[in-house]
N, C-alpha and C positions, 0 to 999 in steps of 0.2 A: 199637517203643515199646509197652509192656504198658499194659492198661486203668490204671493207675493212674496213669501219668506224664500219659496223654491226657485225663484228668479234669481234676489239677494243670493241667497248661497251656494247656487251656479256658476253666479260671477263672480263671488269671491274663490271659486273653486279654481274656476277656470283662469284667475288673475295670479294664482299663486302658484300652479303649475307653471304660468308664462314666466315669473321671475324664478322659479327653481331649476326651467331651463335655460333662462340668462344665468342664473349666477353659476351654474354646471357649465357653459359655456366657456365662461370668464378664468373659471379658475382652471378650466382643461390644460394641459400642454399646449401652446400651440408650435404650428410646423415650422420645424426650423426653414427658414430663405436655403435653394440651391445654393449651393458653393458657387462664387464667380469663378469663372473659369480664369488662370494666369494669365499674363500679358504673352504672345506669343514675342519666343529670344530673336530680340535683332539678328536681322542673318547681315553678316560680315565678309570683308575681303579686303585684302593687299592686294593691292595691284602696285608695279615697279615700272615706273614710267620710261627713263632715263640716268643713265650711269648708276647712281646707289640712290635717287629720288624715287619716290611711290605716292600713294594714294591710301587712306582706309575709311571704306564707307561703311556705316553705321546706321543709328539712328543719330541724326542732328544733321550738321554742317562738316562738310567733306575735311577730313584729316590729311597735310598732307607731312610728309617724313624725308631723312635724311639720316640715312642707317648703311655705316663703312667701321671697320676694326678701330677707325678712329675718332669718330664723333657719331650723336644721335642726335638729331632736331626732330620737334615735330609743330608744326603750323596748328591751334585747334584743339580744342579737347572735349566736344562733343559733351556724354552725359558723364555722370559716373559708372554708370552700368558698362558702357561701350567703353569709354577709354579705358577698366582695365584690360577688355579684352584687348584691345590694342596695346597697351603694355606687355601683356601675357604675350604675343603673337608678333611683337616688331621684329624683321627681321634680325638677325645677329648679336639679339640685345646681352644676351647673356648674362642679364641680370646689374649690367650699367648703369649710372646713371643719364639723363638725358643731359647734352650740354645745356640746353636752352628750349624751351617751350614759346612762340610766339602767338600771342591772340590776336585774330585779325579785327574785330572789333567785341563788345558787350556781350553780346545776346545768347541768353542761357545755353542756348546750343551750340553756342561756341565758346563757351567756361564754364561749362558747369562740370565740367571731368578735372576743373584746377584744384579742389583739393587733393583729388587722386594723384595727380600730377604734380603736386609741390615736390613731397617727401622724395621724388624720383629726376626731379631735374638739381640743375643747381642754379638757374633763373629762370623767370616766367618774365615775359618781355608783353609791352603795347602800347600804342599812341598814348599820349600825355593826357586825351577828355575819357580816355576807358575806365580809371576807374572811378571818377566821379560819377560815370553815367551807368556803371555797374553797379554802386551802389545806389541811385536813385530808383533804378529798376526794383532792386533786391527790398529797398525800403515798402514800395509800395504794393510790391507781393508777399512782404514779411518774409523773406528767406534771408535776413540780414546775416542771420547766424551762420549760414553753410557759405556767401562767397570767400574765394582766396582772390586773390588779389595781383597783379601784377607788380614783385619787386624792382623792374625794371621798366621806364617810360620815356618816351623819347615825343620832343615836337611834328619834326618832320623827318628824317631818316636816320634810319639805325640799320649800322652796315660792321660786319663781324666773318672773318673767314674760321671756319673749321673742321677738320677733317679734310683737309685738300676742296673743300669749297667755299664760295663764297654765298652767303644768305645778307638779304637786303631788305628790309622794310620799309615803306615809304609812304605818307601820307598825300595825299591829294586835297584833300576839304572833305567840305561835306558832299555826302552822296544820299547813300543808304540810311548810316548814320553820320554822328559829327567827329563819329574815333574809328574810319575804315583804316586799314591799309591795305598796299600789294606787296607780299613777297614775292621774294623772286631767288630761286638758286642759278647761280650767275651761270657755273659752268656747266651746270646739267641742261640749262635752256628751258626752265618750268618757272611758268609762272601763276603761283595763285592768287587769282582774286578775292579769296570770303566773299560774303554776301553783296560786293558790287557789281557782282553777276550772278544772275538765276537763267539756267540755260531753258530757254522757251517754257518759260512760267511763270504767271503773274508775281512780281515780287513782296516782299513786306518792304515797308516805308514807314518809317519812326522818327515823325513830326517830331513827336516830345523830346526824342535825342536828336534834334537839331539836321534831321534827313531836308534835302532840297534836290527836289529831282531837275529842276534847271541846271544846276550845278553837276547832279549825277550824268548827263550831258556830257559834261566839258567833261570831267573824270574817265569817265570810254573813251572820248576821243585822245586824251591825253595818253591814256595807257596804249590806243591801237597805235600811234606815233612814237611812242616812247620805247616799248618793249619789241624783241624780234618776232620779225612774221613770221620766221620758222620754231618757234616756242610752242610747247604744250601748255595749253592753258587751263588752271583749274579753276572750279565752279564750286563756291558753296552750295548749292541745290541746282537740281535739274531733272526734267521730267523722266519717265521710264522711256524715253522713244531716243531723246537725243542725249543722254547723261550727266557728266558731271567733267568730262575735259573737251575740248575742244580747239579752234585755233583763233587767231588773232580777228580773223572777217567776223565771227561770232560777235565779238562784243559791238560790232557796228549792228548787228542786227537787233542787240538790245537797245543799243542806241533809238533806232530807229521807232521801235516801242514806244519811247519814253517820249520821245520829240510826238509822236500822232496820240500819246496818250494828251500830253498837255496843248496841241493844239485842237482835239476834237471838244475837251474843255471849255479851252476856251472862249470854242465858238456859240457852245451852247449857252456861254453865262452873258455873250455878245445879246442872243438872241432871249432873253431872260428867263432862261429856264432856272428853276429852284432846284438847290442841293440833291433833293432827294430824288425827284426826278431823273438828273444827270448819274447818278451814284446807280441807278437803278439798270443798267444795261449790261446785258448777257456776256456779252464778246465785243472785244473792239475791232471793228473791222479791217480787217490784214493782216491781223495774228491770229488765225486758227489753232495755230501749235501752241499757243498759250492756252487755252480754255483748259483747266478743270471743273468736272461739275461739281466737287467737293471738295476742300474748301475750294470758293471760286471768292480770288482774292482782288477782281478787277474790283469789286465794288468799293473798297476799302484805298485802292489807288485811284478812283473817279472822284472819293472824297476829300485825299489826299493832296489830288492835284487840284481839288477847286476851292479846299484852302490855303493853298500855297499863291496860287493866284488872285486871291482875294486879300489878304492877309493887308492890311494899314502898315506901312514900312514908320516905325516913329524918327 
């Protein structure tokens, strides 16, 4: 065999070992992926605020209840994971049904425990723009198919005593969203606000449901003037240092947030700073106890508030 033949069939040698250890490769078993590991269980609790009022925090947006031998409310219905445990756990329930279930506004974390919730109340109550803007949500996350719905809708106030108390819903405007309310159990002295309060934490603002933080302004002020200064007040979210109830001076200090968020705004769009610049800052200065560094959601209300104040009124 001359050097040239022995080169050729070298490399045909050596080319066909490389593909018989690709295709030995290919067709091996390959390693199954680690198991994800579960989501670790919401850890849970009642707490009882006041007369037969309580609180159950979960994952989402604070639950709040009205549990006596003679009626069940509850504010809220968080996920479906959570709310049955809260079903499973309301105090006295004995297997009742709920008088009435109230949503304080949309957002998945405060309805997405309604269908769990239907079959167990005997109405689901919420502002008159909830479920339009429940289903716009739903639409454009494609979960059309799992919302329930509220059968019961009111404009501005829907007021119902039971059980020897009396529960109040009330509209304000737009805040947060364009379908908040504030309950309020008259004689226990609790008042929750859902997500028109986040206790020292940047909040969410949903432009696209018709959110106006100039508005959410007046809505604090309204409620610190309106409801009693000696009420327990509840918090749809709140950080781990200050929680999720508080008192009446609290909402002036969200107040106060919202007023230096939209006037740092919009001094900087005075001074012609661009969107993304302005949207880009860490901390707003004089809320410390707002800062998370994960989600850190000021940037998201620096964008919020600089198109709100940009925005062409037709």
């Amino acid at each position: 065999m001359n050097r040239r033949d022995f080169l050729v069939n070298s490399s045909l040698l050596v080319s066909a070992g490389l593909v018989a250890r690709a295709q030995s490769a290919a067709s091996a078993p390959s390693t199954p992926p680690a198991p994800k590991a579960p989501p670790a269980p919401a850890v849970t609790e009642f707490r009882l605020l006041r007369r037969d009022v309580g609180i159950f925090t979960g994952r989402g947006g604070t639950i709040g209840w009205l549990a006596n031998k003679d009626a069940l409310v509850a504010v809220d219905t968080q996920f479906a994971d959570t709310v049955a445990l809260f079903l499973a756990g309301l105090p006295g329930r004995g297997g009742r049904k709920l008088d009435v279930v109230i949503n304080t506004h949309h957002h998945g974390d405060h309805t997405g425990g309604n269908a769990i919730m239907k079959p167990a109340t005997h109405s689901i109550v919420a502002h008159a723009n909830v479920p339009k803007l429940q289903f716009n949500a739903a639409e454009k996350a494609g979960t059309l198919t799992k919302q329930v719905y509220a059968d019961t809708t009111f404009p501005n106030v829907w007021r119902r005593e039971v059980g020897g108390e009396i529960v109040t819903a009330q509209y304000h405007g737009p805040a947060h969203t364009s379908g908040d309310v504030i309950v309020t159990f008259e004689k226990a002295n609790v008042v929750h606000m859902g997500d028109l309060f986040f206790n020292r934490i940047y909040p969410v603002v949903d432009r696209p449901s018709g959110a106006s933080f100039r508005h959410w302004i007046t809505v604090l002020e309204e409620a610190a003037k309106t409801y009693p200064s000696d009420a327990i007040y509840v918090f749809g979210h709140g950080s781990a240092k200050y929680g999720v109830t508080g008192q009446r001076g609290d909402l002036l200090v969200f107040r106060d947030y919202i007023a230096a968020l939209l006037a740092h705004v919009e001094k900087q769009i005075a001074a012609g700073e661009p969107k993304a610049k302005i949207a880009a800052l860490e901390n707003l200065p004089g809320f410390p106890d707002f800062h998370l560094p994960l989600p850190n959601r000021l940037s998201g209300n620096l964008g919020a508030a600089y198109d709100e104040l940009t925005e062409k009124k037709s």
